[in-house]
N, C-alpha and C positions, 0 to 999 in steps of 0.2 A: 325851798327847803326839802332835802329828803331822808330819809331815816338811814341809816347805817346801822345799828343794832343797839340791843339791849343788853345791860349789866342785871343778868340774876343768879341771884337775887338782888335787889335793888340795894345798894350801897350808898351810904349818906341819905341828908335828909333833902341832900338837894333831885331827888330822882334818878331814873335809870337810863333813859334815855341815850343816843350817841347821835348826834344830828350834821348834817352837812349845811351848811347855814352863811348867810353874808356877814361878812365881818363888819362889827359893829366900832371895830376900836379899843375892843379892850380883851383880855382872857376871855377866855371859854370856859366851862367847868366839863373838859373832855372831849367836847364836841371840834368836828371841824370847822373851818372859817375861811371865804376866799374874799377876797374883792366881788363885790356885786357883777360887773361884768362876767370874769372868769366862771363863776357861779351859775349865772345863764348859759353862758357855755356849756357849763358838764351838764345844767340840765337837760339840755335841749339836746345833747347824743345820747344820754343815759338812757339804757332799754332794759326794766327790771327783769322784764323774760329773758333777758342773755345773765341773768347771775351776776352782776358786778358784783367787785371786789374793791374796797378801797384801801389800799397800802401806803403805808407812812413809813418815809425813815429814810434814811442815805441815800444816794443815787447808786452804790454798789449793791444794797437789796433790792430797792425795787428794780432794777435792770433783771433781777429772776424772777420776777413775773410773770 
């Protein structure tokens, strides 16, 4: 799992949290979700000293990344 960011102030009573997480099967309440594989995947290049950025959305936005 790795953090992505935080909603503050904390919105809902479910917490603030924004998590990169395995998919378990079912919604998220916000958070990302991958297949457990692919998930070890991003872990394992993810270098929090280089800034990542996670972008969601159409393949015509993230392409301007």
């Amino acid at each position: 799992m790795a953090v992505i960011d935080f909603n503050t102030p904390s919105t809902g009573p479910i917490g603030s949290g924004i998590f990169l997480h395995a998919d378990l099967g079912a919604p998220t309440q916000g958070c990302v979700s991958l297949p457990y594989a692919d998930l070890v995947t991003v872990l394992t290049w993810l270098n929090p000293s280089l800034h990542p950025v996670v972008v969601m959305g159409p393949a015509s936005v993230i392409r301007s990344f």
